[in-house]
ZATI-621385 format. One line per field, with one value per residue: residue number from 1; residue in three letters; chain; y, x, z of N, C-alpha, C in turn. Coordinates in pm, 1 decimal, decimal comma, m for minus. Example, Ala and Ser with C-alpha at 12.3 -4.5 7.8 and 13.67 -1.06 7.14 Angstrom:
BEGIN
n = 1; 2 .
res = Ala; Ser .
chain = A; A .
n.north = m569,0; m225,0 .
n.east = 1319,0; 1285,0 .
n.up = 780,0; 708,0 .
ca.north = m450,0; m106,0 .
ca.east = 1230,0; 1367,0 .
ca.up = 780,0; 714,0 .
c.north = m330,0; 3,0 .
c.east = 1320,0; 1290,0 .
c.up = 780,0; 787,0 .
// end
This chain:
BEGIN
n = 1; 2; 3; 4; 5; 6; 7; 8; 9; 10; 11; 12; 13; 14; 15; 16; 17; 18; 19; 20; 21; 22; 23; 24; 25; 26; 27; 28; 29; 30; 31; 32; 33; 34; 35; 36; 37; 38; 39; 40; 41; 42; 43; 44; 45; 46; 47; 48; 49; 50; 51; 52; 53; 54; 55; 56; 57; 58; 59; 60; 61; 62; 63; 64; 65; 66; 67; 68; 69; 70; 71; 72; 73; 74; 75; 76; 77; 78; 79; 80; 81; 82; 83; 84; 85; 86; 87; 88; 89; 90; 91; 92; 93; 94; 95 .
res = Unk; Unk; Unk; Unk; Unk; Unk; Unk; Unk; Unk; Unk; Unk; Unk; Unk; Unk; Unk; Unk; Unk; Unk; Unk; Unk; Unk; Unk; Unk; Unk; Unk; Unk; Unk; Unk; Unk; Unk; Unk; Unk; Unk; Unk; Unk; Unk; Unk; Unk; Unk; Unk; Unk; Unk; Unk; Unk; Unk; Unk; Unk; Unk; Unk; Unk; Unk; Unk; Unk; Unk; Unk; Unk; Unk; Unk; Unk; Unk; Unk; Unk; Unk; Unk; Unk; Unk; Unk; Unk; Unk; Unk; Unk; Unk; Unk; Unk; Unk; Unk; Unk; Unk; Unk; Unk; Unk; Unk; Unk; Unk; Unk; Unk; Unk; Unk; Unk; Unk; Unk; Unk; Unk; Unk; Unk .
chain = A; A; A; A; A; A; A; A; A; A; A; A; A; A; A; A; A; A; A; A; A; A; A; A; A; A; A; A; A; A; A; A; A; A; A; A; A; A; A; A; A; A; A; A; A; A; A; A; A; A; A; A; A; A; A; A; A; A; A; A; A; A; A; A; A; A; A; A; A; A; A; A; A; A; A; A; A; A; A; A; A; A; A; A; A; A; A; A; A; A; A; A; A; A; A .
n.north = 1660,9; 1553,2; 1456,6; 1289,3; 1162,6; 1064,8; 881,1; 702,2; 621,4; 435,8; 269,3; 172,8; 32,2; m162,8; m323,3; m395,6; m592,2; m753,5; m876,9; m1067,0; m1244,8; m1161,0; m1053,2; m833,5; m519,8; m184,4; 114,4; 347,2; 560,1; 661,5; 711,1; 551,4; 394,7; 313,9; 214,8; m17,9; m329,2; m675,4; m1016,0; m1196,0; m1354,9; m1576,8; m1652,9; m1483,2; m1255,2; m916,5; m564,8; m273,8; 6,3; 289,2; 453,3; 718,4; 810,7; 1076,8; 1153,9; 991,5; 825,3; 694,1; 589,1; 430,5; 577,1; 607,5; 791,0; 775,2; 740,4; 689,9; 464,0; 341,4; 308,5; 133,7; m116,8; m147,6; m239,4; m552,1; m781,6; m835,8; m576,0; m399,9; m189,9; m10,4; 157,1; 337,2; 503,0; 667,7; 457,6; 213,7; m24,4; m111,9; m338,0; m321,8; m585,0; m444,0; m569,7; m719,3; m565,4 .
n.east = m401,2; m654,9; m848,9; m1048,7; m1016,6; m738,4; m845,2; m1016,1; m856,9; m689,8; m866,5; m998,5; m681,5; m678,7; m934,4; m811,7; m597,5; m761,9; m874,8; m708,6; m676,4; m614,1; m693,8; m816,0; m911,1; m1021,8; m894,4; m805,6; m945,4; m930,9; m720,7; m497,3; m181,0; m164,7; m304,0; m508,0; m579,3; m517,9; m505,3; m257,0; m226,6; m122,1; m176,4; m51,6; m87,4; m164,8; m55,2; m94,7; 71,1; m24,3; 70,1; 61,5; 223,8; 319,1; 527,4; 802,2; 1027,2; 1339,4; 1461,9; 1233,2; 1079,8; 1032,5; 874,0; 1106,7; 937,5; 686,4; 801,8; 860,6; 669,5; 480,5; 651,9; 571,6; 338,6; 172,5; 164,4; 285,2; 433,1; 380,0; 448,7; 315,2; 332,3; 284,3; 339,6; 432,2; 552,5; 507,6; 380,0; 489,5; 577,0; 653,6; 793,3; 858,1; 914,5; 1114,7; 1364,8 .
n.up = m674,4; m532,7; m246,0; m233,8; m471,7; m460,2; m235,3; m393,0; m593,6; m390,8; m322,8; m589,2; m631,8; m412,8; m511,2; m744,3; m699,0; m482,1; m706,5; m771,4; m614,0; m335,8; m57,0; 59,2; 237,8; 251,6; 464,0; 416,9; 465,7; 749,1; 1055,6; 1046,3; 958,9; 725,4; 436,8; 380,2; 479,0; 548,0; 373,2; 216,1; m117,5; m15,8; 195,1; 382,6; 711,2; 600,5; 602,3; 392,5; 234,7; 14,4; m265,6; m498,9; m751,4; m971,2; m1089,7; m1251,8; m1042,8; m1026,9; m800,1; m510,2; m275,6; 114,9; 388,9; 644,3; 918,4; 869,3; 773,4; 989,8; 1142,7; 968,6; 1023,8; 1292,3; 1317,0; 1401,0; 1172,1; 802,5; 626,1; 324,8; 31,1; m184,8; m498,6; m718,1; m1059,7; m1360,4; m1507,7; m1412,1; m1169,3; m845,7; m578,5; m267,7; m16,7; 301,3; 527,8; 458,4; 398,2 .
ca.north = 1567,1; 1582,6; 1380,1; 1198,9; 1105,6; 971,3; 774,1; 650,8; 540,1; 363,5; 162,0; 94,2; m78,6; m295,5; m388,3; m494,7; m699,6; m864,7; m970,3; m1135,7; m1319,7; m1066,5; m1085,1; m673,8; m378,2; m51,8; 122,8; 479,4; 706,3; 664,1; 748,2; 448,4; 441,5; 222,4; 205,5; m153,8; m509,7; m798,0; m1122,1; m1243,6; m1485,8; m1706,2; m1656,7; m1353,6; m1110,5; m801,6; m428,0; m154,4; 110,3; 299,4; 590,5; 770,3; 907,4; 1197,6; 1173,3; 928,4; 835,4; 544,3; 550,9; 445,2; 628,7; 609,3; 805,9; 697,4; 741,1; 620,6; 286,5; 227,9; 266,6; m6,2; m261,4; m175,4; m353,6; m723,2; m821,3; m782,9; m412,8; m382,4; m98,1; 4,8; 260,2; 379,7; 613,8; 687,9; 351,3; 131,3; m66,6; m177,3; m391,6; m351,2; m641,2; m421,1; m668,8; m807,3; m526,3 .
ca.east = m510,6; m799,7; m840,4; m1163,7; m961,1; m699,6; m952,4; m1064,9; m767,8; m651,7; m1025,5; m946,1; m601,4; m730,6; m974,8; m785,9; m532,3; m845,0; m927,7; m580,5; m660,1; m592,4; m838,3; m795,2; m994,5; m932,5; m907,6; m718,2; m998,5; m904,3; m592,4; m390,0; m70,8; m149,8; m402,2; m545,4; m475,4; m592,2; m453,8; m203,5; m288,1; m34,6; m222,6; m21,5; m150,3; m17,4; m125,7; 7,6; 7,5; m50,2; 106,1; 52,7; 371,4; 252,4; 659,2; 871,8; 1140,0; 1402,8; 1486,2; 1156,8; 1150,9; 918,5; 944,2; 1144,2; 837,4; 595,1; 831,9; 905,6; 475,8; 416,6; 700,3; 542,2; 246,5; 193,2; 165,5; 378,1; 425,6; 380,8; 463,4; 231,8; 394,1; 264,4; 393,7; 399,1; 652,2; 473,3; 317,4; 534,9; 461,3; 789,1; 783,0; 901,8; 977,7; 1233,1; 1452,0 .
ca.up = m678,3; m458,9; m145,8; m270,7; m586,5; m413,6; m163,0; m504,0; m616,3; m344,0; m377,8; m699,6; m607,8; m324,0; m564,1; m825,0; m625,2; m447,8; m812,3; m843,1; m485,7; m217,8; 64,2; 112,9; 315,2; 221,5; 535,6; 455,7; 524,1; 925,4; 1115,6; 1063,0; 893,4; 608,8; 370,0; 341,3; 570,6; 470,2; 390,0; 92,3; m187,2; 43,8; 375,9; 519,3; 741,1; 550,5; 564,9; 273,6; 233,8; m86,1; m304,3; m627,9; m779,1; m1059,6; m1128,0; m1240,2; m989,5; m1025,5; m620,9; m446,3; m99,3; 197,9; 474,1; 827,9; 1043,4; 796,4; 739,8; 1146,5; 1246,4; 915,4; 1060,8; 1436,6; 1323,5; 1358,7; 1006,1; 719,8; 600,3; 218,0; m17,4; m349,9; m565,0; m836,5; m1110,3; m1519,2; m1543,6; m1395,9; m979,2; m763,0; m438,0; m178,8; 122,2; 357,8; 634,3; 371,6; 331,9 .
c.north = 1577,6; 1501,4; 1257,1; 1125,2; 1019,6; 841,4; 706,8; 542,0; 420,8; 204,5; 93,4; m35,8; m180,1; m397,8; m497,6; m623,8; m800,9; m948,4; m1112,4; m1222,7; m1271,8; m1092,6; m931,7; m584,3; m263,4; 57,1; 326,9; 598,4; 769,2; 738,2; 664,8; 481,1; 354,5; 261,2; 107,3; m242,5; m571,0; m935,5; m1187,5; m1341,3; m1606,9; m1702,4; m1566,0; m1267,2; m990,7; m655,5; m362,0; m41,8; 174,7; 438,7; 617,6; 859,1; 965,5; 1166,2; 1043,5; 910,8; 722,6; 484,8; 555,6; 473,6; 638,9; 729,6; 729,6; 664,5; 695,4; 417,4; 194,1; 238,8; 145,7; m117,4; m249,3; m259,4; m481,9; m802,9; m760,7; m665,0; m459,6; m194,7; m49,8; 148,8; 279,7; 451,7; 611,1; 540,4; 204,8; 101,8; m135,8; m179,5; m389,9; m439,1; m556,4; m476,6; m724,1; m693,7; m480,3 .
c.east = m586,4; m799,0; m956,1; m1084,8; m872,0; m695,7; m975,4; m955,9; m696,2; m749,7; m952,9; m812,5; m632,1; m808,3; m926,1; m672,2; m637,7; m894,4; m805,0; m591,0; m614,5; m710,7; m820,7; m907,1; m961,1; m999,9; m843,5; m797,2; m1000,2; m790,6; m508,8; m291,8; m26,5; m295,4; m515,5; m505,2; m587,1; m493,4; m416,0; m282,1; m237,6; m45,0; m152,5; m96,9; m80,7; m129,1; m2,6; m66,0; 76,5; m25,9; 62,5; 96,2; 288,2; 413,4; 709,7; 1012,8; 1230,5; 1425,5; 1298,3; 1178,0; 992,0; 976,6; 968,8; 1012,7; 752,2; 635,3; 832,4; 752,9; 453,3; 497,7; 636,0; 422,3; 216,8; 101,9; 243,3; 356,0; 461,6; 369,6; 444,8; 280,6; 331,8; 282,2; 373,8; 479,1; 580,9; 420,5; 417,3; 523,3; 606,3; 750,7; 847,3; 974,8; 1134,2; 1375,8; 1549,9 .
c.up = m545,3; m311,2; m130,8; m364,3; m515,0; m293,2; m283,5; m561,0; m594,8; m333,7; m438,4; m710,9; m521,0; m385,9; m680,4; m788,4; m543,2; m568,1; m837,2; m676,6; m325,4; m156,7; 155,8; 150,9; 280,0; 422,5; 551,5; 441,5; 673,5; 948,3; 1084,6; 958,8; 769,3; 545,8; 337,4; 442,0; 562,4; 514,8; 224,1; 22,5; m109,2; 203,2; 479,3; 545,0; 692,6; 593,6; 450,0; 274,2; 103,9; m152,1; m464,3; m684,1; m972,0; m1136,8; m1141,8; m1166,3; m974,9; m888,9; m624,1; m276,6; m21,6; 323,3; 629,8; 897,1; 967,1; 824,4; 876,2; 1179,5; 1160,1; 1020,5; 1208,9; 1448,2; 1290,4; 1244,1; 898,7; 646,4; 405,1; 112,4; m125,5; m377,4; m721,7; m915,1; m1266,2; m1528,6; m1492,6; m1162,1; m967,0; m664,9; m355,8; m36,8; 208,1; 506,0; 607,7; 356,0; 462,7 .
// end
């Protein structure tokens, strides 16, 4: 997949979680190590950052250095997965 497409994509998710009350930026055409930060439906500062799995995989995996730059930043680190099965959102602070 393309690198416009999946700029596109990631749009698309910010957008539709801002429909559901997210207060999100999409931000992952920069350097940073997330994709989005914003602010929850429940007033957290969060950033996520945002994948698009082609494969179905029952383990969701991030990598090390990806997961320790989200928790280095001050706001809660979130984790959008996407795949043939279905989105899932991981708090990463929580685990």
């Amino acid at each position: 997949m393309s690198l416009s497409k999946v700029h596109k994509f990631e749009q698309t998710i910010v957008s539709l979680l801002n429909d559901e009350g997210w207060e999100l930026e999409w931000c992952g055409g920069g350097f940073e190590h997330f994709d989005a930060i914003g602010i929850s439906p429940k007033g957290k500062e969060v950033i996520l950052e945002i994948k698009l799995r082609k494969k179905y995989y029952e383990k969701k995996m991030i990598e090390k250095y990806k997961f320790d730059k989200l928790l280095a930043e001050d706001a809660d680190a979130l984790y959008f997965v996407a795949d043939p099965k279905g989105h899932y959102i991981f708090w990463l602070n929580d685990l």
